[in-house]
N, C-alpha and C positions, 0 to 999 in steps of 0.2 A: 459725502455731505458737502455743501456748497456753501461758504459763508463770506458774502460780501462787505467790507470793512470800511468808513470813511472815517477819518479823522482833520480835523483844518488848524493844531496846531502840535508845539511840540510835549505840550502837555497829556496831549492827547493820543499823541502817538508810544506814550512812555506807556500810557494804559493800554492802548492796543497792544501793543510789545506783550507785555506781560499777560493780556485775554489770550492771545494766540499762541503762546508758550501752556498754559492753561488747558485749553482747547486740544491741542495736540497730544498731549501727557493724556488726558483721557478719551479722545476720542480720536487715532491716526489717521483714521483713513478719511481725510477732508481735503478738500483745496480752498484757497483764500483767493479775492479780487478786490479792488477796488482804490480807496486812496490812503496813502498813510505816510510816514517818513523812516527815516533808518532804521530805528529799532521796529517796525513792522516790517519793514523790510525784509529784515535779518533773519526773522518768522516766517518769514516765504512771500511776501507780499509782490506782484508786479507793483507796483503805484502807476497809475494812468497816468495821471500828471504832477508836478511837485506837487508838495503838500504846501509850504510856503506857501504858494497864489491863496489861498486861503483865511492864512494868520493875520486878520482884520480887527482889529477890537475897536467899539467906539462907534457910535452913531455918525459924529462928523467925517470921522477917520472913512468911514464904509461908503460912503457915497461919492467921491470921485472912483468907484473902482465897483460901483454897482451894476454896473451892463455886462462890466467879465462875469460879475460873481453870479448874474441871473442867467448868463447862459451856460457856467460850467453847475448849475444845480438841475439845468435841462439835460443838460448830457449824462449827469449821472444820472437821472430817475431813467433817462433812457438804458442805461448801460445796465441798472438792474433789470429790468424787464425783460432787457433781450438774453442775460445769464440766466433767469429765473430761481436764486439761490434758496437754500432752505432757510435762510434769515439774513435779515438785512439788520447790520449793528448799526447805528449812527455814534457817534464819539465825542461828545459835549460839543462846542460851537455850532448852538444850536440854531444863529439867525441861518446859516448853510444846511445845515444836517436835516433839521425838521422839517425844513421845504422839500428837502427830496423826498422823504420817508411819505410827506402827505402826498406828491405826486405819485409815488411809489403805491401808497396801498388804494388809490383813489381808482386804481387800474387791476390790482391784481393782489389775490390773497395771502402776500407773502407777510411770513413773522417779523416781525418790528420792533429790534429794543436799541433804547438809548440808553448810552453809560452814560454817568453823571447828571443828577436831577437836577433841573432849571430852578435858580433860586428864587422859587416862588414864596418861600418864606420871608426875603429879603426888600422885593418889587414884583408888581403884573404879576399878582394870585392867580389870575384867569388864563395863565397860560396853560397848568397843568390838566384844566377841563380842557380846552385845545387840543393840545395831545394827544388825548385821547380818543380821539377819534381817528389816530391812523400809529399811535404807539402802543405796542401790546404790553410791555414789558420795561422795568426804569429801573437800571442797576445802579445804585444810591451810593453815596461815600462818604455823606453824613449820617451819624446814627438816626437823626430826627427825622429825616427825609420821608421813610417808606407812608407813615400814617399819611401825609399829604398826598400824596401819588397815589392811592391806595382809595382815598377818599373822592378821588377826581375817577376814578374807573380803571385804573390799570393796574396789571401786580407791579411790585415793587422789593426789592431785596435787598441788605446793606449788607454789599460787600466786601467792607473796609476799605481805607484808605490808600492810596502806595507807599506814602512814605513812612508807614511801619514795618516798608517790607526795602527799604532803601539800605545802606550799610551807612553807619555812623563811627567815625574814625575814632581809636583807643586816647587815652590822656598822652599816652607817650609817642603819638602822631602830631599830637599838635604839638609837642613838647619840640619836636627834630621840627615844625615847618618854622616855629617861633624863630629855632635855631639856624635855619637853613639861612633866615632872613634879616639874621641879627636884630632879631626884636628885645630880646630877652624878657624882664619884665615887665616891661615898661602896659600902659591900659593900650588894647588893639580893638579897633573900630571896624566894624566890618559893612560895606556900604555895599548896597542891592539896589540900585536905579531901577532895574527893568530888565527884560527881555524884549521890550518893542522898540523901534526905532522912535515914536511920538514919542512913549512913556517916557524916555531916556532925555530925549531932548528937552521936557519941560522938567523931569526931575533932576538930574545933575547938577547946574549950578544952583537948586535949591539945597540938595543935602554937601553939595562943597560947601557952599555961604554957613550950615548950621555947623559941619566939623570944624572949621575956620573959629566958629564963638566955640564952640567946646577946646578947641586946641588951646584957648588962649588961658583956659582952666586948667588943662592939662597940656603941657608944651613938648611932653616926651611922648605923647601918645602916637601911636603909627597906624595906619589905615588899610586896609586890604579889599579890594573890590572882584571879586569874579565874575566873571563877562559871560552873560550867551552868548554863544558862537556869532548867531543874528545880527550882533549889537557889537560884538567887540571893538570893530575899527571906531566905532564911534565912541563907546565910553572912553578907550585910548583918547579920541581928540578931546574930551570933554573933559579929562578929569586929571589931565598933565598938568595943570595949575593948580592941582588942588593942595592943600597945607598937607602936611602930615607926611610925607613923600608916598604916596598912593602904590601899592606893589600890586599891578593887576593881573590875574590867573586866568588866561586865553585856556578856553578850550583845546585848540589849536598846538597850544605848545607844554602847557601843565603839565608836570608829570601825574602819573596814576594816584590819586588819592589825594590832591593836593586843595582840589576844593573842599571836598569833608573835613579835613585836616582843619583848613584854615573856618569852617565854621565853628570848626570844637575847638580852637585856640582862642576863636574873640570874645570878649569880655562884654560888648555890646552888640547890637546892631542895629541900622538905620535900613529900613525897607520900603518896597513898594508895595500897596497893598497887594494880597494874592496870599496863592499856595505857600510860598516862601516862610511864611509864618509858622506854617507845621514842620517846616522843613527844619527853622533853627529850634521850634517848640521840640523836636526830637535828639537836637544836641545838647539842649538845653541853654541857649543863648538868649539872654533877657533882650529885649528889642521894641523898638519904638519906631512905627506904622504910618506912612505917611504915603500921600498920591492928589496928584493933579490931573484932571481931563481936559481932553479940548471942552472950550466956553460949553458949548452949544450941547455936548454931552451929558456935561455938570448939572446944565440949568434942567435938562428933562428929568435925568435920574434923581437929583436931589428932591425934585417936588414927588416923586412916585413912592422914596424907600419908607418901609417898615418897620425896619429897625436901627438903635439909636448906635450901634457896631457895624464896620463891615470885616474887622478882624477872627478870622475862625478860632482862632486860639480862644478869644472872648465869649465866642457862640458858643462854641463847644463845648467848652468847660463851664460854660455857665456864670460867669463874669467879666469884669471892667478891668482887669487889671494892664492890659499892655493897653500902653496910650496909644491915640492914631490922630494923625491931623489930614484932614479929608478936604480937597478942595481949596476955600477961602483961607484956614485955616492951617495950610500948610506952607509955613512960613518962617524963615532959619532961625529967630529971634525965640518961637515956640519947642521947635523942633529943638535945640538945642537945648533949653533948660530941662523938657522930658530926658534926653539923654544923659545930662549930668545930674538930673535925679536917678534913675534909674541905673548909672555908673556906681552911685552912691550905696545906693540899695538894691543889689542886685537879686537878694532871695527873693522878693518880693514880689515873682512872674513862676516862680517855680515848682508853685504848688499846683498852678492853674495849668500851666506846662504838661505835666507829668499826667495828670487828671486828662486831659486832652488826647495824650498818646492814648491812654489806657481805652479811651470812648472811639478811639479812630481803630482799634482790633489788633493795637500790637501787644506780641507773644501768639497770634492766633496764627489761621491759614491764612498764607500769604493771599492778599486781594486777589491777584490774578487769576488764582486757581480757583478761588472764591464764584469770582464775576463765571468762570466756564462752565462750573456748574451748575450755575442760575441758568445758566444760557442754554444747555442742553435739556436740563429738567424742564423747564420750557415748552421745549422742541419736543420734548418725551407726551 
Protein backbone atom coordinates (compact mmCIF):
# COMPACT_ATOMS: atom_id res chain seq x y z
CA UNK A 1 0.00 0.00 0.00
CA UNK A 2 1.07 3.35 -1.09
CA UNK A 3 0.44 6.35 1.25
CA UNK A 4 1.45 9.83 0.35
CA UNK A 5 1.90 12.23 3.44
CA UNK A 6 2.06 16.30 3.31
CA UNK A 7 2.32 18.16 6.43
CA UNK A 8 3.49 22.24 6.39
CA UNK A 9 4.11 22.50 9.94
CA UNK A 10 5.50 21.28 13.14
CA UNK A 11 2.28 20.70 14.52
CA UNK A 12 1.65 18.69 11.95
CA UNK A 13 4.10 16.71 11.53
CA UNK A 14 3.83 15.58 15.34
CA UNK A 15 0.47 14.16 13.90
CA UNK A 16 1.91 12.64 10.93
CA UNK A 17 4.60 10.99 13.36
CA UNK A 18 2.13 9.43 15.34
CA UNK A 19 -0.53 8.30 11.99
CA UNK A 20 2.50 6.65 10.51
CA UNK A 21 3.68 4.81 13.73
CA UNK A 22 -0.27 3.88 13.75
CA UNK A 23 -0.44 2.88 10.20
CA UNK A 24 2.55 0.62 10.38
CA UNK A 25 1.61 -1.43 13.75
CA UNK A 26 -1.51 -2.39 11.74
CA UNK A 27 -0.78 -2.43 8.45
CA UNK A 28 3.34 -3.40 7.58
CA UNK A 29 3.54 -3.84 4.40
CA UNK A 30 3.30 0.10 3.06
CA UNK A 31 5.59 2.69 1.84
CA UNK A 32 5.34 6.41 2.68
CA UNK A 33 6.10 9.65 0.21
CA UNK A 34 5.71 12.98 0.29
CA UNK A 35 6.39 16.04 2.69
CA UNK A 36 6.80 16.13 6.48
CA UNK A 37 9.52 16.90 9.17
CA UNK A 38 11.52 14.87 11.58
CA UNK A 39 9.34 12.95 13.42
CA UNK A 40 7.85 11.77 9.96
CA UNK A 41 10.81 11.24 9.17
CA UNK A 42 11.77 8.93 11.73
CA UNK A 43 8.47 6.94 10.22
CA UNK A 44 10.07 6.34 7.16
CA UNK A 45 9.32 9.49 5.33
CA UNK A 46 11.83 10.81 2.39
CA UNK A 47 10.48 14.47 2.59
CA UNK A 48 10.85 15.99 -0.81
CA UNK A 49 11.67 19.14 0.39
CA UNK A 50 11.87 20.90 3.96
CA UNK A 51 8.76 21.10 5.63
CA UNK A 52 9.69 24.57 6.99
CA UNK A 53 9.17 26.36 3.36
CA UNK A 54 5.65 25.73 4.35
CA UNK A 55 5.21 27.01 7.99
CA UNK A 56 3.33 30.36 6.76
CA UNK A 57 0.54 31.41 9.07
CA UNK A 58 -1.30 34.65 8.44
CA UNK A 59 -2.89 36.26 5.45
CA UNK A 60 -0.32 39.31 5.37
CA UNK A 61 2.54 36.93 6.42
CA UNK A 62 1.63 34.47 3.22
CA UNK A 63 1.89 36.85 0.44
CA UNK A 64 5.30 38.03 -0.01
CA UNK A 65 6.09 34.06 -0.37
CA UNK A 66 3.09 33.23 -2.52
CA UNK A 67 4.70 32.46 -5.90
CA UNK A 68 7.04 29.69 -4.05
CA UNK A 69 3.96 28.38 -2.17
CA UNK A 70 1.76 28.21 -5.71
CA UNK A 71 4.40 26.43 -7.31
CA UNK A 72 5.52 24.02 -4.78
CA UNK A 73 1.50 22.98 -4.46
CA UNK A 74 1.97 22.41 -8.48
CA UNK A 75 4.65 20.08 -7.86
CA UNK A 76 3.02 18.28 -5.24
CA UNK A 77 -0.37 17.42 -7.03
CA UNK A 78 2.14 16.48 -9.66
CA UNK A 79 4.14 14.26 -7.57
CA UNK A 80 1.00 12.55 -6.53
CA UNK A 81 -0.24 11.52 -9.75
CA UNK A 82 2.78 10.36 -11.07
CA UNK A 83 3.08 7.77 -7.52
CA UNK A 84 -0.60 7.12 -7.84
CA UNK A 85 -0.88 6.15 -3.95
CA UNK A 86 -3.75 4.46 -2.41
CA UNK A 87 -4.49 7.72 -0.35
CA UNK A 88 -3.41 10.85 -0.36
CA UNK A 89 -3.50 12.29 3.61
CA UNK A 90 -3.18 16.17 3.61
CA UNK A 91 -2.16 17.39 7.45
CA UNK A 92 -4.02 20.54 8.69
CA UNK A 93 -2.48 23.76 6.74
CA UNK A 94 -5.02 23.82 4.83
CA UNK A 95 -4.36 27.16 2.59
CA UNK A 96 -1.27 24.51 0.99
CA UNK A 97 -2.81 20.95 1.56
CA UNK A 98 -6.41 21.52 0.12
CA UNK A 99 -5.11 23.03 -3.07
CA UNK A 100 -3.14 20.02 -3.84
CA UNK A 101 -5.88 17.42 -2.69
CA UNK A 102 -8.38 19.69 -5.21
CA UNK A 103 -5.84 19.43 -8.03
CA UNK A 104 -5.22 15.91 -6.94
CA UNK A 105 -8.79 14.55 -7.23
CA UNK A 106 -9.75 17.09 -10.22
CA UNK A 107 -7.42 14.54 -12.29
CA UNK A 108 -7.56 11.15 -10.67
CA UNK A 109 -9.69 8.87 -8.32
CA UNK A 110 -7.36 8.81 -5.51
CA UNK A 111 -8.74 8.72 -1.68
CA UNK A 112 -8.57 12.07 0.05
CA UNK A 113 -8.44 12.54 3.89
CA UNK A 114 -7.39 15.52 5.82
CA UNK A 115 -6.38 15.48 9.36
CA UNK A 116 -7.51 18.15 11.39
CA UNK A 117 -11.08 19.83 10.53
CA UNK A 118 -10.92 23.44 9.30
CA UNK A 119 -12.42 25.54 11.98
CA UNK A 120 -15.44 26.21 10.28
CA UNK A 121 -17.10 26.43 13.43
CA UNK A 122 -14.94 29.27 14.27
CA UNK A 123 -14.88 31.48 10.53
CA UNK A 124 -15.78 30.66 6.61
CA UNK A 125 -18.59 27.98 7.36
CA UNK A 126 -18.60 27.43 3.55
CA UNK A 127 -15.27 26.06 3.50
CA UNK A 128 -16.46 22.57 4.67
CA UNK A 129 -19.10 22.25 1.62
CA UNK A 130 -15.75 23.19 -0.50
CA UNK A 131 -14.05 20.33 0.60
CA UNK A 132 -16.03 18.32 -0.23
CA UNK A 133 -15.80 18.11 -3.46
CA UNK A 134 -12.19 16.57 -3.68
CA UNK A 135 -11.97 15.35 0.45
CA UNK A 136 -13.37 12.08 1.16
CA UNK A 137 -12.61 11.77 4.45
CA UNK A 138 -11.81 14.46 7.77
CA UNK A 139 -10.11 12.91 10.79
CA UNK A 140 -11.41 15.59 13.52
CA UNK A 141 -9.70 16.28 17.01
CA UNK A 142 -12.36 18.06 18.34
CA UNK A 143 -15.18 16.16 19.65
CA UNK A 144 -17.82 18.62 17.95
CA UNK A 145 -16.17 18.66 14.60
CA UNK A 146 -17.47 15.34 12.93
CA UNK A 147 -21.53 16.54 12.79
CA UNK A 148 -20.19 19.68 10.70
CA UNK A 149 -18.08 17.68 8.22
CA UNK A 150 -20.55 15.00 8.15
CA UNK A 151 -23.22 17.64 7.25
CA UNK A 152 -21.25 19.20 4.45
CA UNK A 153 -20.75 15.52 2.57
CA UNK A 154 -17.78 13.75 3.84
CA UNK A 155 -17.29 11.15 6.53
CA UNK A 156 -15.72 12.35 9.48
CA UNK A 157 -14.17 10.56 12.63
CA UNK A 158 -12.87 12.13 16.17
CA UNK A 159 -9.96 10.68 16.72
CA UNK A 160 -8.67 12.39 19.76
CA UNK A 161 -6.42 14.84 20.37
CA UNK A 162 -2.37 14.25 20.66
CA UNK A 163 -1.92 15.78 23.68
CA UNK A 164 -3.62 13.03 25.65
CA UNK A 165 -1.31 10.93 24.43
CA UNK A 166 1.99 13.46 25.16
CA UNK A 167 3.82 12.41 28.68
CA UNK A 168 3.19 14.90 31.40
CA UNK A 169 6.20 15.24 33.98
CA UNK A 170 5.44 13.75 37.80
CA UNK A 171 5.26 16.49 40.96
CA UNK A 172 8.65 15.44 41.77
CA UNK A 173 10.06 16.48 38.32
CA UNK A 174 9.05 19.69 38.72
CA UNK A 175 10.12 19.71 42.24
CA UNK A 176 14.17 18.83 40.99
CA UNK A 177 13.74 21.61 37.77
CA UNK A 178 12.47 24.26 40.60
CA UNK A 179 15.63 22.95 42.30
CA UNK A 180 17.87 22.62 39.51
CA UNK A 181 17.21 26.51 39.05
CA UNK A 182 17.03 27.61 42.43
CA UNK A 183 13.49 28.67 42.25
CA UNK A 184 12.44 27.28 45.21
CA UNK A 185 9.10 28.60 46.25
CA UNK A 186 8.91 31.54 45.26
CA UNK A 187 5.29 32.09 42.06
CA UNK A 188 7.10 30.88 38.51
CA UNK A 189 5.64 32.47 35.42
CA UNK A 190 5.89 30.42 32.50
CA UNK A 191 5.93 32.52 29.10
CA UNK A 192 4.94 30.93 25.55
CA UNK A 193 5.46 33.95 22.79
CA UNK A 194 5.17 31.68 19.83
CA UNK A 195 6.59 29.20 17.59
CA UNK A 196 6.58 31.75 14.59
CA UNK A 197 9.13 34.22 14.03
CA UNK A 198 6.06 37.26 13.27
CA UNK A 199 4.25 35.82 16.37
CA UNK A 200 7.27 36.10 18.65
CA UNK A 201 8.21 39.36 17.37
CA UNK A 202 4.86 41.33 18.00
CA UNK A 203 4.44 39.13 21.19
CA UNK A 204 7.46 39.33 23.31
CA UNK A 205 7.70 42.75 24.49
CA UNK A 206 4.03 42.63 24.91
CA UNK A 207 4.08 39.78 27.58
CA UNK A 208 7.79 41.20 29.06
CA UNK A 209 5.83 44.80 29.54
CA UNK A 210 2.66 42.63 31.43
CA UNK A 211 5.46 40.34 33.63
CA UNK A 212 7.32 43.56 34.40
CA UNK A 213 3.38 44.94 36.13
CA UNK A 214 2.96 41.46 37.61
CA UNK A 215 6.76 41.50 38.95
CA UNK A 216 6.16 44.58 40.70
CA UNK A 217 3.21 42.60 42.64
CA UNK A 218 5.21 39.80 43.12
CA UNK A 219 9.17 40.91 43.20
CA UNK A 220 10.40 37.23 43.88
CA UNK A 221 8.62 35.69 41.13
CA UNK A 222 10.98 34.05 38.39
CA UNK A 223 9.94 33.39 34.78
CA UNK A 224 10.65 30.35 32.45
CA UNK A 225 10.14 30.54 28.65
CA UNK A 226 10.78 27.42 26.34
CA UNK A 227 11.71 28.05 22.95
CA UNK A 228 10.73 26.30 19.56
CA UNK A 229 13.68 25.23 18.03
CA UNK A 230 12.28 27.91 15.01
CA UNK A 231 12.38 30.66 17.23
CA UNK A 232 14.84 30.29 19.73
CA UNK A 233 17.77 32.54 18.71
CA UNK A 234 15.17 35.11 18.62
CA UNK A 235 13.23 34.82 21.88
CA UNK A 236 16.89 34.64 23.37
CA UNK A 237 17.42 38.22 21.74
CA UNK A 238 13.91 39.28 22.80
CA UNK A 239 13.56 38.30 26.25
CA UNK A 240 17.28 39.14 27.83
CA UNK A 241 15.73 42.16 29.22
CA UNK A 242 12.95 40.80 30.50
CA UNK A 243 12.32 41.30 34.63
CA UNK A 244 12.24 38.17 36.45
CA UNK A 245 15.67 36.90 35.26
CA UNK A 246 14.08 34.66 32.29
CA UNK A 247 15.71 30.95 32.43
CA UNK A 248 15.07 29.90 28.58
CA UNK A 249 14.80 25.93 27.71
CA UNK A 250 16.41 25.72 23.90
CA UNK A 251 15.52 22.63 22.43
CA UNK A 252 18.87 22.43 21.34
CA UNK A 253 20.50 22.12 24.73
CA UNK A 254 17.45 21.11 27.34
CA UNK A 255 17.94 18.11 28.99
CA UNK A 256 15.25 15.20 28.53
CA UNK A 257 12.18 16.29 30.30
CA UNK A 258 12.97 19.67 31.04
CA UNK A 259 10.18 21.29 29.30
CA UNK A 260 7.20 19.13 30.75
CA UNK A 261 9.05 19.52 33.91
CA UNK A 262 8.94 23.27 33.77
CA UNK A 263 5.17 23.33 32.58
CA UNK A 264 4.19 21.24 35.78
CA UNK A 265 6.31 23.37 38.09
CA UNK A 266 4.57 26.89 36.83
CA UNK A 267 2.06 28.26 38.89
CA UNK A 268 0.86 30.53 35.88
CA UNK A 269 1.18 30.91 32.38
CA UNK A 270 1.13 33.67 29.74
CA UNK A 271 0.45 32.20 26.13
CA UNK A 272 -0.11 32.61 22.54
CA UNK A 273 -3.23 31.65 21.44
CA UNK A 274 -3.01 27.86 19.84
CA UNK A 275 -2.70 24.21 20.78
CA UNK A 276 -0.47 25.28 23.84
CA UNK A 277 -3.52 25.69 25.84
CA UNK A 278 -4.40 22.01 25.88
CA UNK A 279 -1.12 21.35 26.33
CA UNK A 280 -0.73 23.27 29.84
CA UNK A 281 -4.91 22.27 30.29
CA UNK A 282 -3.13 18.74 30.71
CA UNK A 283 -0.56 19.77 33.34
CA UNK A 284 -2.99 21.56 34.78
CA UNK A 285 -1.41 25.14 34.68
CA UNK A 286 -4.00 28.01 35.10
CA UNK A 287 -3.20 30.39 32.09
CA UNK A 288 -4.14 33.46 30.50
CA UNK A 289 -4.46 33.74 26.41
CA UNK A 290 -3.18 36.43 24.62
CA UNK A 291 -2.10 37.10 20.59
CA UNK A 292 -1.58 39.83 18.06
CA UNK A 293 -1.61 39.50 14.17
CA UNK A 294 -0.29 41.46 11.58
CA UNK A 295 -2.81 44.65 10.91
CA UNK A 296 -4.19 43.39 7.82
CA UNK A 297 -4.91 39.74 9.24
CA UNK A 298 -6.73 41.01 12.44
CA UNK A 299 -8.90 43.40 10.49
CA UNK A 300 -10.21 40.25 7.85
CA UNK A 301 -10.42 37.60 10.58
CA UNK A 302 -12.07 39.67 13.13
CA UNK A 303 -14.94 40.89 10.99
CA UNK A 304 -15.48 36.97 9.74
CA UNK A 305 -15.30 35.07 13.48
CA UNK A 306 -18.28 33.29 15.16
CA UNK A 307 -17.42 32.78 18.04
CA UNK A 308 -16.92 35.07 21.17
CA UNK A 309 -13.57 32.46 22.19
CA UNK A 310 -10.66 31.37 20.29
CA UNK A 311 -9.34 29.52 23.40
CA UNK A 312 -9.96 25.63 23.01
CA UNK A 313 -9.83 25.05 26.56
CA UNK A 314 -13.11 27.41 26.62
CA UNK A 315 -14.67 25.54 23.56
CA UNK A 316 -14.30 22.60 24.73
CA UNK A 317 -15.23 22.44 27.79
CA UNK A 318 -17.77 24.59 27.28
CA UNK A 319 -16.97 27.74 29.08
CA UNK A 320 -15.36 31.30 29.82
CA UNK A 321 -13.14 30.64 32.28
CA UNK A 322 -9.35 31.13 30.91
CA UNK A 323 -9.27 34.92 30.01
CA UNK A 324 -7.81 35.84 26.42
CA UNK A 325 -6.91 39.25 25.09
CA UNK A 326 -7.09 38.92 21.21
CA UNK A 327 -5.67 41.63 19.10
CA UNK A 328 -6.67 45.31 20.27
CA UNK A 329 -6.90 44.04 23.42
CA UNK A 330 -3.84 42.67 24.18
CA UNK A 331 -2.27 44.82 26.08
CA UNK A 332 0.35 44.57 29.22
CA UNK A 333 -1.76 46.92 31.49
CA UNK A 334 -4.86 44.04 30.87
CA UNK A 335 -2.78 41.04 30.52
CA UNK A 336 -1.25 41.58 33.72
CA UNK A 337 -4.17 42.11 35.99
CA UNK A 338 -5.81 38.57 34.49
CA UNK A 339 -2.61 37.11 35.58
CA UNK A 340 -2.58 38.44 39.10
CA UNK A 341 -6.06 37.34 39.30
CA UNK A 342 -5.69 34.22 38.18
CA UNK A 343 -2.26 33.89 40.43
CA UNK A 344 -4.75 34.72 43.10
CA UNK A 345 -7.20 32.05 42.34
CA UNK A 346 -5.74 29.64 40.68
CA UNK A 347 -8.63 26.56 41.14
CA UNK A 348 -10.63 28.57 39.30
CA UNK A 349 -9.48 27.09 35.37
CA UNK A 350 -9.41 23.60 36.92
CA UNK A 351 -12.52 22.20 36.70
CA UNK A 352 -12.93 23.43 32.97
CA UNK A 353 -9.12 21.96 32.53
CA UNK A 354 -9.78 18.43 33.62
CA UNK A 355 -13.30 18.54 31.72
CA UNK A 356 -11.28 19.37 28.48
CA UNK A 357 -8.83 16.56 28.73
CA UNK A 358 -11.54 14.14 29.44
CA UNK A 359 -13.62 15.48 25.90
CA UNK A 360 -10.03 15.45 23.90
CA UNK A 361 -10.00 11.12 24.54
CA UNK A 362 -7.53 11.01 27.27
CA UNK A 363 -7.19 7.36 29.11
CA UNK A 364 -8.50 6.23 25.68
CA UNK A 365 -6.44 4.88 22.34
CA UNK A 366 -3.85 6.93 21.74
CA UNK A 367 -5.00 9.31 18.69
CA UNK A 368 -2.49 8.09 16.42
CA UNK A 369 -3.56 4.71 16.33
CA UNK A 370 -6.98 6.06 16.32
CA UNK A 371 -6.48 8.34 13.04
CA UNK A 372 -4.84 4.70 11.23
CA UNK A 373 -7.66 3.08 11.72
CA UNK A 374 -10.12 5.54 10.35
CA UNK A 375 -7.74 5.65 7.62
CA UNK A 376 -7.68 2.04 6.49
CA UNK A 377 -11.32 1.40 7.31
CA UNK A 378 -11.65 3.92 4.87
CA UNK A 379 -9.59 2.30 2.29
CA UNK A 380 -11.52 -1.09 3.38
Amino acid sequence: MKVFLIAGEPSGDRLGGALMAGLKALHPDLTFDGVGGPLMQAEGLNSRFPMDELSVMGLAEILPKYRALKRRISEMAEAVLATAPDVLITIDSPDFCLRVAALVKAQAPVRTVHYVAPSVWAWRPGRAVKMARYIDEVLALLPFEPPLMQAAGMECTFVGHPVVAEPVATMAEAAAFRAAHGIGEVPLILALPGSRKGEVGRLAPVFGASIDRVLSVHPNARVVVPCAAPVAGLVAQLTHKWPGRPILIDPATARPGEKAAAFRAADVALAASGTVSLELAANGTPMVIAYQMAWLTHQIVSRRLLIDTVTLVNLVSETRTVPEFIGPACRPDRIAEALLATMANPQAQQQAMQLTMERLGQGGEAPGLRAARAVLAGLA
